[in-house]
C-alpha positions in Angstrom: 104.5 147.6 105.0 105.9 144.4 106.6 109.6 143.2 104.9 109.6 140.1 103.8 113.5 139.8 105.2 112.3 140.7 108.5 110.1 137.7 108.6 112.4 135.1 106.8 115.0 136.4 109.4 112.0 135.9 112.2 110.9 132.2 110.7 114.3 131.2 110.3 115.4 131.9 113.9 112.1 130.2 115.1 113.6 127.1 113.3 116.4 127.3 115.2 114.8 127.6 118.8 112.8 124.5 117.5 109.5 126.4 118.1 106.4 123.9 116.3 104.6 127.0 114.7 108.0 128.2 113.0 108.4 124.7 112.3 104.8 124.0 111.0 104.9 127.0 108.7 107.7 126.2 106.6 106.7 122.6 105.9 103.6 124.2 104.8 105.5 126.5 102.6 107.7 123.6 101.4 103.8 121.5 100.4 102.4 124.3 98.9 105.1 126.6 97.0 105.0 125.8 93.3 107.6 123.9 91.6 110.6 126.3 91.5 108.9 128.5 94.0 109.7 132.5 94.2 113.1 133.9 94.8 111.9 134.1 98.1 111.1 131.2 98.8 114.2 129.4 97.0 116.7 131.6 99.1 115.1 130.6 102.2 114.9 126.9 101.3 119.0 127.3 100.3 119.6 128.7 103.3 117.6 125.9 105.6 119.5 123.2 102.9 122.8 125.1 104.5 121.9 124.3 107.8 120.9 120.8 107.4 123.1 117.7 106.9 123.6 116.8 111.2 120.8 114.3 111.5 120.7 110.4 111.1 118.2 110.2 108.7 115.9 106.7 109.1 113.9 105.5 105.9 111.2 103.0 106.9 109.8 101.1 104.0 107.4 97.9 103.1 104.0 96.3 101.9 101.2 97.8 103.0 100.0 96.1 106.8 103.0 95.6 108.0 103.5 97.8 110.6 105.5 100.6 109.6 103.5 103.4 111.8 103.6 101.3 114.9 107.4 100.5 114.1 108.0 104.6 113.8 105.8 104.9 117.2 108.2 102.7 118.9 111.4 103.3 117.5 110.8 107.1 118.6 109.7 106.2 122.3 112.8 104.4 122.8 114.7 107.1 121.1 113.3 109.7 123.7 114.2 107.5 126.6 117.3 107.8 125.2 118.1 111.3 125.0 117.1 112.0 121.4 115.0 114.2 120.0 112.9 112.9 117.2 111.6 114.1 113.9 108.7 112.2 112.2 107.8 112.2 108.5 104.9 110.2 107.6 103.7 109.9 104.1 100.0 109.1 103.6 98.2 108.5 99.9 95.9 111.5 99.1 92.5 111.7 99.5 91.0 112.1 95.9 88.9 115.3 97.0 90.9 117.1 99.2 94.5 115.8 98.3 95.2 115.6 102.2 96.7 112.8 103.5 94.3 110.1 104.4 95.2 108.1 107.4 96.6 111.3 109.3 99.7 109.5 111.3 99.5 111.9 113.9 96.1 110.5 114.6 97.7 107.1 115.3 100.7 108.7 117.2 98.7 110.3 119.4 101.0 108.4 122.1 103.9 111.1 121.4 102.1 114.6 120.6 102.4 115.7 123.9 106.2 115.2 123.7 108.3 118.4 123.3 111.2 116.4 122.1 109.3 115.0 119.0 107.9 116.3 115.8 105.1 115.0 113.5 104.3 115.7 110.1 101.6 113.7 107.7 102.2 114.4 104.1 99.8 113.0 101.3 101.6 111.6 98.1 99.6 113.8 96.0 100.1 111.5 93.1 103.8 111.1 93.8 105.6 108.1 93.2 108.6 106.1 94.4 106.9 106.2 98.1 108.1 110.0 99.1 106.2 112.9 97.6 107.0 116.3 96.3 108.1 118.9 99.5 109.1 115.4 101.7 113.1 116.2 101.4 112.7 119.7 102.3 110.5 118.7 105.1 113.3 116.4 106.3 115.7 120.0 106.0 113.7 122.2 108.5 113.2 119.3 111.0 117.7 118.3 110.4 117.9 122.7 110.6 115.8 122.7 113.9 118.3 120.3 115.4 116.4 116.7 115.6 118.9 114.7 116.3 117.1 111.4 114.2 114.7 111.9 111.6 112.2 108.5 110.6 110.5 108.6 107.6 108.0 106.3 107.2 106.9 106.0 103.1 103.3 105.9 101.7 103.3 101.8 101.5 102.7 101.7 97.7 104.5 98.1 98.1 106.5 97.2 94.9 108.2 100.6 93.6 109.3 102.3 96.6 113.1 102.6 96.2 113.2 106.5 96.3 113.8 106.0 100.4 117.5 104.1 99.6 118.3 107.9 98.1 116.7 109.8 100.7 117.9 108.4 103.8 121.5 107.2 105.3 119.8 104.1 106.4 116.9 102.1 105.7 114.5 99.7 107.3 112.7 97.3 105.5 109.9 96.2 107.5 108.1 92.3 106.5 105.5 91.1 108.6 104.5 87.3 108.6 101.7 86.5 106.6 101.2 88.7 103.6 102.1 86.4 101.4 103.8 89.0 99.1 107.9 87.9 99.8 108.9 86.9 96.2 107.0 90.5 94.7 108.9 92.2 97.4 112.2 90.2 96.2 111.4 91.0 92.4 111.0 94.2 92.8 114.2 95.3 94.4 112.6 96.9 97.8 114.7 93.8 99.7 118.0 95.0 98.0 117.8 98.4 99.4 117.7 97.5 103.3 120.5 97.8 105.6 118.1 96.1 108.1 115.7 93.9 108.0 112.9 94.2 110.6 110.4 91.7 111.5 107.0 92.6 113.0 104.1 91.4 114.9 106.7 88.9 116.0 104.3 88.1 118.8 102.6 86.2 116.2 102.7 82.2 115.8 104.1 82.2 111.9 106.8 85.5 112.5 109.4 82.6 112.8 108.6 81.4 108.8 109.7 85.0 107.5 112.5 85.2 109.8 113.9 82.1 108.1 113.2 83.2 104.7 115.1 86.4 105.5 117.8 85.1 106.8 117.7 82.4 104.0 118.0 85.4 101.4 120.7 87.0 103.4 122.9 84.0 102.9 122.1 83.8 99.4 123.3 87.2 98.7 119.8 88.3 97.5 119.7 91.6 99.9 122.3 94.5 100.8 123.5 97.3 99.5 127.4 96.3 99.3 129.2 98.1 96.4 132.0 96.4 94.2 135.3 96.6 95.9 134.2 97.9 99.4 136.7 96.9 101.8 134.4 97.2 105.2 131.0 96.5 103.5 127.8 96.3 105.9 125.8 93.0 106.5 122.3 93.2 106.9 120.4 91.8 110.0 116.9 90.1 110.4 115.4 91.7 113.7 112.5 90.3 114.7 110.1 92.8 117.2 106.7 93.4 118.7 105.8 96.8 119.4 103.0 95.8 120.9 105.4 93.7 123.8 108.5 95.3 123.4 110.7 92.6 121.5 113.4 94.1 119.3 113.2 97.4 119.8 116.1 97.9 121.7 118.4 95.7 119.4 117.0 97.7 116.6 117.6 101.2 118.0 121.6 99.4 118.7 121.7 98.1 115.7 120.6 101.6 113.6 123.2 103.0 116.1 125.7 100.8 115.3 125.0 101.5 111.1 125.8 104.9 111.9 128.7 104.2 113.2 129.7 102.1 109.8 128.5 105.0 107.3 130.9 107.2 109.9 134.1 104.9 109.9 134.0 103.3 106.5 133.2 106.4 104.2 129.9 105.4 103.3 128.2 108.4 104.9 129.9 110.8 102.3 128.7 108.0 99.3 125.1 107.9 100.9 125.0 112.0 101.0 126.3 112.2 97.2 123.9 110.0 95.9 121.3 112.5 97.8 122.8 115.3 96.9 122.4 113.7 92.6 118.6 112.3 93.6 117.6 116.1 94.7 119.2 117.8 91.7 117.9 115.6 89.6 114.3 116.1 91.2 114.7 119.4 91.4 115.6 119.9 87.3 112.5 117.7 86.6 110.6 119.8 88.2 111.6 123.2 86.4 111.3 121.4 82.8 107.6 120.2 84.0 107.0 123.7 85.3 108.4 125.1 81.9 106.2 123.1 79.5 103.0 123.9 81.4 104.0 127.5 81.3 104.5 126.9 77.3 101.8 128.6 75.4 98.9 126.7 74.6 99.0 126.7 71.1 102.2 125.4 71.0 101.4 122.3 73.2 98.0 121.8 71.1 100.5 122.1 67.9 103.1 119.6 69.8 100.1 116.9 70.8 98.2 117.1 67.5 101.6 116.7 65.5 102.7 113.5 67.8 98.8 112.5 68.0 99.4 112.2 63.9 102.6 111.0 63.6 104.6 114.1 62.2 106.8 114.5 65.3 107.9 111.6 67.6 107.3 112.7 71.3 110.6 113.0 72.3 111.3 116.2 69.6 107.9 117.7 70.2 109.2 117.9 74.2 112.7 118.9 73.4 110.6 121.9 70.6 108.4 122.9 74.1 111.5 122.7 75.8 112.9 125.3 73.4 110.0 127.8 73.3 109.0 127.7 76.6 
């Protein structure tokens, strides 16, 4: 009889040597496990969480159309010419019968498969909101564990509520392309507020200059950053305009995400940006146990809990805090 040490031991050192199947198989384990997961699989998860933390995480984020997958194709060729090894997490909506990711990014990447240097990974949302999906920030610890030296993570495109990324990454991209009509939504919803750069594509495009301007105009109006109260050496956001498809911007982009790393580094931002992590995954992760403890609760007491709040003889918040209890 196999022991299940042995072949934690054997996945975990596969991780290491960066080998795709070790790789593959633990993302799968991160998708599939249930919500709190065995023992097993929670002491192998704290122990790839123990060697993660090394890698410049890159959160890429904006309206659906604009670009994003293209933007991750290039960023990570330029990356590779570079030096850098490059870890890709692309988040896809679901498909409503299998619950696979739809639009399979590595399809669409097929430009860098082939590349030793670069790992790929479509997730589906699976009803997740927020833009990242249930298993994403684990998936982001095996690829930091197997020593990728920049992780992108591209978000499902949901448009108007994905702000989860600003907590899941050290910096974030907002990408706008000219055209979709959609700035003042974008603006409203707060997706703007979370960039530390703004990016521009399909540049090559007659009308890019209009949103450019705009940007910029909001820039100088204060209506995008991140700056806290009382920062000394706060970070100013920049309006890159590119074109994957000619080239434009790239480079500046790739020096500019260099040169944010460099701030989070110097200024003490990086340790402020890893604590608010650290509070967005513990807070996830207790969610996750109370929704796993009240579908474990015996069905007569949730029937008893949703009749009772269905006639107005419990409010819902003690009929949760009574499944809470019993459960």
């Amino acid at each position: 009889m196999s022991n299940p040490a042995n072949k934690t031991t054997e996945l975990l050192d596969g991780i290491k040597a960066r080998n795709p199947r070790s790789i593959a198989r633990a993302m799968s384990l991160a998708e599939s496990r249930a919500d709190a997961g065995s023992k097993g699989d929670r002491d192998f998860f704290a122990e790839i969480y123990r060697r993660a933390g090394s890698a410049h995480t890159i959160g890429l984020t904006g309206v659906p159309g604009s670009g994003k997958s293209t933007m991750v194709q290039a960023l990570a060729k330029k990356f590779r010419a570079l030096g850098r090894t490059v870890g890709i997490v692309a988040i896809d909506p679901s498909s409503p019968f299998s619950g696979g990711a739809i639009l399979g990014d590595r399809v669409r990447m097929g430009d860098l498969s082939g590349d030793d240097g670069v790992f790929i990974r479509s997730m589906a949302t699976r009803g997740a909101l927020g833009g990242l999906t249930r298993g994403c920030m684990e998936t982001v610890d095996i690829l930091d564990a197997a020593g990728f030296d920049v992780i992108l993570i591209e978000t499902v495109g949901v448009g108007q509520d994905e702000v989860d990324i600003a907590r899941a990454a050290l910096s974030v991209l907002v990408v706008s392309a000219p055209g979709l009509g959609d700035d003042i939504q974008a603006i409203k919803a707060g997706v703007l507020e979370i960039a530390d750069i703004h990016v521009v594509s399909k540049c090559d495009r007659k009308d890019s200059h209009k949103t450019v301007s705009e940007l910029k105009g909001m820039l100088t109006m204060g209506l995008t950053g991140r700056n806290r109260p009382g920062q000394k050496h706060s970070w100013k956001p920049e309006v890159i305009p590119t074109s994957a498809q000619t080239g434009q911007g790239i480079e500046e982009l790739v020096t500019m995400l260099d040169q944010h790393l460099k701030h989070l580094n110097t200024s003490g931002e990086r340790a402020t940006r890893q604590q608010e992590i650290a509070e967005m995954r513990v807070l996830k992760a207790a969610e996750d146990i109370a929704r796993q403890r009240v579908a474990g609760a015996q069905e007569t007491a949730k029937d008893n809990a949703f009749k009772g709040v269905n006639e107005r003889t419990i409010d819902p918040y003690s009929a949760a805090l009574e499944l809470m209890k019993n459960s």
